[in-house]
N, C-alpha and C positions, 0 to 999 in steps of 0.2 A: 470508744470513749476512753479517754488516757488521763485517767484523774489526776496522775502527778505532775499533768501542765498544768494543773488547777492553783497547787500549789503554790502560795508569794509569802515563803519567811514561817511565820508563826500564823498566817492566815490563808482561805482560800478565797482568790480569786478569777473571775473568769469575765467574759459578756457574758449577759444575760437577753439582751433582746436582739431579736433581728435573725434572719436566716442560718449568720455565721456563730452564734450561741456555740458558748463552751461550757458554761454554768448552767447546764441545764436544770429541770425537775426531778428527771431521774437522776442524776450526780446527789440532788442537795438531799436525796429522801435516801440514796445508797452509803451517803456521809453520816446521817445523823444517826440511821441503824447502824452503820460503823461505830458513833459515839457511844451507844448504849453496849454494845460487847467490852469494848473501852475500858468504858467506866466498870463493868460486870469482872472486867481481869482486874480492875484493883478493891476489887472487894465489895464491890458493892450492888445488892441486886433487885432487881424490879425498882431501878431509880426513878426519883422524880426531874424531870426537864424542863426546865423554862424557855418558850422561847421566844423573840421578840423581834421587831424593824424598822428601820429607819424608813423616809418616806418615798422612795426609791420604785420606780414602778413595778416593775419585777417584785418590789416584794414579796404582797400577799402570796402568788404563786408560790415561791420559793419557800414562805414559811411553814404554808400548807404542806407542801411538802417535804419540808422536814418534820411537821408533825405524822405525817403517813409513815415514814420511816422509824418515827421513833416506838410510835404505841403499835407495829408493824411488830418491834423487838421485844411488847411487854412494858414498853413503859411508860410510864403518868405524866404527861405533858401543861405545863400551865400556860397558857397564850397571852399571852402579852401584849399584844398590839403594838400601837407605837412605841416604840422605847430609844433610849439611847443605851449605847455599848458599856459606861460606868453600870447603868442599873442592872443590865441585863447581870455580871457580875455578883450584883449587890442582892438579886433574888435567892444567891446561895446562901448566903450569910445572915436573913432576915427573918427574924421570926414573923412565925404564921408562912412563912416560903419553903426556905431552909430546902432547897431546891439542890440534888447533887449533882447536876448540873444545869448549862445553860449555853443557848445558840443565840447570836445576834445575828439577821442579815443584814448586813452594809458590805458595802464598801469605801466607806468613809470620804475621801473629797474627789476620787474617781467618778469619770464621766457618767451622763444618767446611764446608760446603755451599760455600765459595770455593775457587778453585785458581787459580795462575798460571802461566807462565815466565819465566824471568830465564835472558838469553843473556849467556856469556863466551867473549873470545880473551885469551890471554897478556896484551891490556893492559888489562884488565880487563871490568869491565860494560857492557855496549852501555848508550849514550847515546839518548835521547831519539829523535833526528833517527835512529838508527840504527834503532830498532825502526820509525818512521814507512816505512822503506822496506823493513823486512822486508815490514812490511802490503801495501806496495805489490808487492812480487815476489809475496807468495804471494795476491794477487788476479790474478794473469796465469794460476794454476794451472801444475800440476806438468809440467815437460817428460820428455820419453823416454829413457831409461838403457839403454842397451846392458846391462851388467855391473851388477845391484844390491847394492850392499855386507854387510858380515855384522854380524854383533852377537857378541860375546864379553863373559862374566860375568867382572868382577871387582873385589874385594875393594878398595877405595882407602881405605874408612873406618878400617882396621888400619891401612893405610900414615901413614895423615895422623895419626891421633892417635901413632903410634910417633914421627912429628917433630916434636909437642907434648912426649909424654916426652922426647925427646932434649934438647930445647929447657930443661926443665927441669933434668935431669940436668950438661946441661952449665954450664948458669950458675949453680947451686947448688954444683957439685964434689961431691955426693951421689950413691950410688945409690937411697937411698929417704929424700931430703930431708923427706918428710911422716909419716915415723914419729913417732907420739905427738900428733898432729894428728886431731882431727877434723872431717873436710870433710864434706859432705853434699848432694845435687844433689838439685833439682827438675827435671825436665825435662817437665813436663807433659803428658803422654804423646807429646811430638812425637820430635825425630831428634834429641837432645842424649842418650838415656842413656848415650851408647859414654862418654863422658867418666867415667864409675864406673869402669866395669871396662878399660880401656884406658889409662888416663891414671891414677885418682888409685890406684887398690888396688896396680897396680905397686912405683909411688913411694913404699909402704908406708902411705898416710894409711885410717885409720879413718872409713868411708863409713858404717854402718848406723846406717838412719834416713834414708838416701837414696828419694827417693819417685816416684812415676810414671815410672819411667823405660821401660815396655813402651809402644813405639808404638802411641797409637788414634787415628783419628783422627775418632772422632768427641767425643775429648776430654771424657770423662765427668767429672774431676774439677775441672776450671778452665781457663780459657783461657790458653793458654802465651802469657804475655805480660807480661812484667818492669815493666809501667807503670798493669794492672790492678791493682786494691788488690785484688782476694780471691785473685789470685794471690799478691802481695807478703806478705799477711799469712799464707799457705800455708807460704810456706817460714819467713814469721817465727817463726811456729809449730812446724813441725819444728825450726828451730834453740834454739829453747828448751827443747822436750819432751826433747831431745837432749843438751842441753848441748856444744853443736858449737863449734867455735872458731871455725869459718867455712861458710856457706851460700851454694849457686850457683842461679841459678834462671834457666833461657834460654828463650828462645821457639821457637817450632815449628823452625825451619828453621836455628836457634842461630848466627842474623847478631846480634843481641844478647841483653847478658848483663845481670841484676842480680847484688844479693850483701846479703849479710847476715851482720855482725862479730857476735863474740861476745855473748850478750845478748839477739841480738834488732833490734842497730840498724842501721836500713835504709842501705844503699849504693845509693843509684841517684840519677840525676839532678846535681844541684851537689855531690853527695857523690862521687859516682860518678868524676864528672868529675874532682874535686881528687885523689881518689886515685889516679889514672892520671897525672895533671900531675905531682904530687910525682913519683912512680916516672920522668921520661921528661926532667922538667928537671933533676931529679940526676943524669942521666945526658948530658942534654946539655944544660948549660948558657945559660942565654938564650933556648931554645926559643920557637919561637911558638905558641900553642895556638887552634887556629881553634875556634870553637864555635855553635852556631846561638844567635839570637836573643833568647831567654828565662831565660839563666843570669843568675845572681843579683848582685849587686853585692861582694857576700862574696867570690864566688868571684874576681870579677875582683882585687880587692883580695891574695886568698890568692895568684894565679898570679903576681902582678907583685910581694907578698913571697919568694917563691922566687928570684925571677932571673928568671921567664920572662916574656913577655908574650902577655896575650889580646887577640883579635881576634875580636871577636864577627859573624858575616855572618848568613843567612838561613835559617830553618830548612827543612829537607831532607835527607836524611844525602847525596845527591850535591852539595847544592850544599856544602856545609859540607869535604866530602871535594875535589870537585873548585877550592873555593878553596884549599883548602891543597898539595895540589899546583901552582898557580899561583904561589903566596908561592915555592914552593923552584924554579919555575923561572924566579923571578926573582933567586934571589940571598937569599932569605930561609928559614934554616932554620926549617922547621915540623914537628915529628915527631910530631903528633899533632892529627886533624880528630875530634872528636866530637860528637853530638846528643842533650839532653837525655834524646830516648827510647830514649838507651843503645846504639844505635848508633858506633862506634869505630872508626875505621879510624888504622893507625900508620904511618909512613913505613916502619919497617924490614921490615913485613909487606904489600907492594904495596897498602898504602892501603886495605886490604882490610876491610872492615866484617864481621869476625870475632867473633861472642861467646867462642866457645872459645880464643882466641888473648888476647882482652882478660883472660878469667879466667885462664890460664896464665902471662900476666905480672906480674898482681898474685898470686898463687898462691907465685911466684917470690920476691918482697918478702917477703911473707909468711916463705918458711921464711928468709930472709939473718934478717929482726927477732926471729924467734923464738931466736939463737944471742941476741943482744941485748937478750932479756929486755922485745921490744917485739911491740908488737901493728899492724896495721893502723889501728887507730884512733886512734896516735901522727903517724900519716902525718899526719894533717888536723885534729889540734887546735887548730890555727890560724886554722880555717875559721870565721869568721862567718857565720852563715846567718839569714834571713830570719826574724822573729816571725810574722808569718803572710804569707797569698797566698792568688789566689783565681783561679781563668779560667772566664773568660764566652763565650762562642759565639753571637753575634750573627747570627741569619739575616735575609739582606735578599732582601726579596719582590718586589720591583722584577725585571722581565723580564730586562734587562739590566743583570745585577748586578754585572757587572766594572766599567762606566761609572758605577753610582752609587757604587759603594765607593771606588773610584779620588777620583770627584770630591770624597765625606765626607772622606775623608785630607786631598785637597787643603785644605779649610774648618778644618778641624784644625788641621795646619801652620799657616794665617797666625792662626788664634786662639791658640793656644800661645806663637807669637812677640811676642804682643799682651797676654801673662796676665802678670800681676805674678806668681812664685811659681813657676813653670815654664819646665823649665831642657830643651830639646831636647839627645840624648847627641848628643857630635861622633860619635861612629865605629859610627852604628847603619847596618845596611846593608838594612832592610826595614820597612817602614810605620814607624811613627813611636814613639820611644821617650822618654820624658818622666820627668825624676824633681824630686825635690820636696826640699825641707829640712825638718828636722826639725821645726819651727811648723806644715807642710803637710802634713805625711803620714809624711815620714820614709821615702821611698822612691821608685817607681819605678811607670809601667804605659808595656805598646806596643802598641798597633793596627795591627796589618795584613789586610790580604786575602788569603783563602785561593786559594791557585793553581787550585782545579778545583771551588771548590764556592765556593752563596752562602752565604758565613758570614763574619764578621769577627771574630777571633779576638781576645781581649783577656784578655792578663796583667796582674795586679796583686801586687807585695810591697811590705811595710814590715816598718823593721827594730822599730819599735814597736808592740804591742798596742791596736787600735784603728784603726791609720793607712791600713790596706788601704780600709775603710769611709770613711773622710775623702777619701782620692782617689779612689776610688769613686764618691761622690757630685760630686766634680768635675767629670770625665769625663763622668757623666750629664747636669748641667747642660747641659752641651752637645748631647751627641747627642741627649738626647730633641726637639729641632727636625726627625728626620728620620725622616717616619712610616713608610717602606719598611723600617726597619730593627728587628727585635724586641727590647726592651730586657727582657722578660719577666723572664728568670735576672739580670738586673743588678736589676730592680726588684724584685723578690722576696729577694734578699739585703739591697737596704738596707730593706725593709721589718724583719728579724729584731731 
């Protein structure tokens, strides 16, 4: 068993069912007594653990046996049930929890047959470097416990959505701000359905028509994933059949959220994004809005019409999240880190890449506009957005394919600086972003290298009809000189 193929980033993942299983029971119960040494080297002992799952078949197993491993090491386990990845989190932080740490199993919008864990302390999400040494403790195996700890059942998912209600309640001055509203949730059958009956039926808003919300996890109706189109056009659906004024739709483990205004028109991504900036620079003025890599030129334009300013860095939701807590603890307020795939973490909410917390505070706007005689889609009429765009997925065959993509970027760079017509962005903080004037394209592409796979990922917008296809074939002029690199999906587009 080779746990450090387990490892993806800041989280583990692996299969979890079927004969070729790599996440197994013994991994997840060797990981989580991993946790408790962990935790035990920074000081803290006979911890308490929370742990919790999305609806994922493999769960129960896997939680089980993280709870075997934990109170295996001495320590006090709370079980959680169904939960999403925010709460799990939110049981360190929460009186009557205050839990020193905390396990979620998911794997967030990976296949049913995927499972993972994602470990937290009070200061959030274990880092990279931090799971690399879980790996390492629980390769030493499990040591001898005098006293093994216990497991107690309970209820956190009432508790947390009662401090979304509240949240609501309080900033509106209503007790059922969503009377005469209709909301309406996708939850795909993962761990987002408490949000119906917990949050919005309370608050008075008109749910039916609300859809998947019974956990399965082997996901029979669509993949719980705010970025697949036949999910997005799921709830687009609902919300029209409905005549809904507003639609939610989260993914498995409900760390992000989409949405869909009245009509039918999709909220997610450069939309997504504007509507959370409007909401977070009226409220605090100047704001910095961190964002990953691939947001639009509109949008920049839109945030720095507000007052606030964008700061575009690298896409990841930690890196995007742990740059913006850098800007604030340098002196730069930043009250909101997001990533196109909907991922959101907010200063006032521990940074926390919460879907239920992102829809609660636009939810919020929502009913203040509604005394106002406005709608959410007031918020962002401002927003220019791209005539079209296109992404390409570039796999390079070459062995070692960090060293040829690296070097292509480099060839890149000093040919760009050498192109009459291509203008490198000052403030890109990942492979190379290049935009064009309106004779050129009238837009925008970036290349970079994917952090753990061979692929080179390449965005293209223009604000004009046609112009994606013009830079398009710019770009190809160049790379088709390097044969390790598949240009298939770029040459089959401008073939069309």
């Amino acid at each position: 068993m080779d746990l450090k193929k387990l490892q993806n980033g800041s989280d583990i993942r692996g299969i979890a069912l079927g004969a070729g299983a790599t996440l197994t029971n013994e991994a997840a119960q060797l990981l989580a007594a991993a946790f408790v040494q962990w935790l035990e080297g920074k000081g803290v002992k006979a911890p308490t653990v929370a742990v919790g799952m999305d609806s994922r078949l493999s769960g129960p197993a896997l939680k089980s046996a993280c709870a075997t491993g934990l109170t295996g090491m001495g320590a006090n386990v709370i079980d959680c049930g169904m939960a999403s990845t925010p709460a799990m989190f939110m049981t360190t932080v929460t009186a009557g929890f205050m839990a020193n740490g905390a396990i979620m199993v998911t794997a967030s919008h990976m296949p049913s047959d995927r499972n993972g864990l994602k470990f937290f302390t009070k200061d959030g999400g274990l880092e990279k470097a931090d799971i690399a040494d879980l790996i390492s403790i629980a390769e030493t195996g499990m040591r001898d416990v005098a006293t093994p700890g216990t497991v107690t059942e309970k209820d956190f998912m009432s508790v947390y959505a009662a401090m979304l209600a509240d949240k609501i309640t309080d900033a509106t001055g209503e007790a059922r701000p969503f009377a005469g509203l209709k909301i309406i949730v996708d939850a795909g059958n993962g761990a987002g359905g408490f949000y119906v009956d917990k949050v919005l039926k309370p608050l008075g808003a008109d749910t039916a028509g609300s859809q998947f919300l019974e956990p399965d996890g082997a996901f029979p109706n669509h993949i719980p994933n705010p970025e697949d189109p036949a999910a997005m056009q799921s709830i687009v659906d609902a919300v029209v059949r409905t005549g809904a004024d507003f639609g939610v739709i989260f993914d498995t483990d409900v760390d992000r959220a989409g949405a869909v205004d009245a009509g039918g028109v999709v909220l997610n991504r450069n939309r997504l994004i504007a509507v959370i900036s409007a909401i977070l620079i009226g409220a605090h003025p100047g704001t910095t809005i961190v964002t990953d890599s691939v947001t639009s030129s509109g949008l920049a334009d839109f945030i720095q019409g507000l007052g606030g300013k964008h700061h575009r860095f690298k896409r990841g939701y930690k890196n995007v999240i742990n740059e913006s807590i850098r800007l604030n603890s340098e002196g730069t307020d930043s009250q909101l880190a997001i990533e196109t795939s909907g991922h959101a973490a907010l200063k006032e909410n521990y940074f926390l890449d919460d879907g239920a917390y992102l829809v609660t505070r636009i939810l919020i706007e929502m009913a203040k506009l509604k005394k106002q005689g406005k709608t959410i889609a007031d918020l962002i009429a401002d927003l220019a957005e791209p005539a079209e765009g296109e992404e390409f997925r570039l796999t390079i065959t070459a062995e070692d394919f960090a060293s040829y993509g690296r070097a292509m970027l480099g060839e890149l760079e000093a040919y760009v600086k050498e192109k009459s017509g291509f203008h490198i962005a000052p403030d890109n903080h990942e492979g190379i972003r290049v935009s064009f004037d309106k004779a050129d394209g009238d837009g925008w592409f970036i290349v970079r290298l994917s952090l753990h796979d061979p692929v080179i990922p390449v965005n293209v917008e223009s604000d004009s009809a046609g112009g994606v296809r013009v830079i398009t074939q710019k770009l190809y002029d160049f790379l088709k000189k390097f044969d390790r690199l598949d240009l298939s999906s770029m040459e089959k587009y401008l073939e069309q």
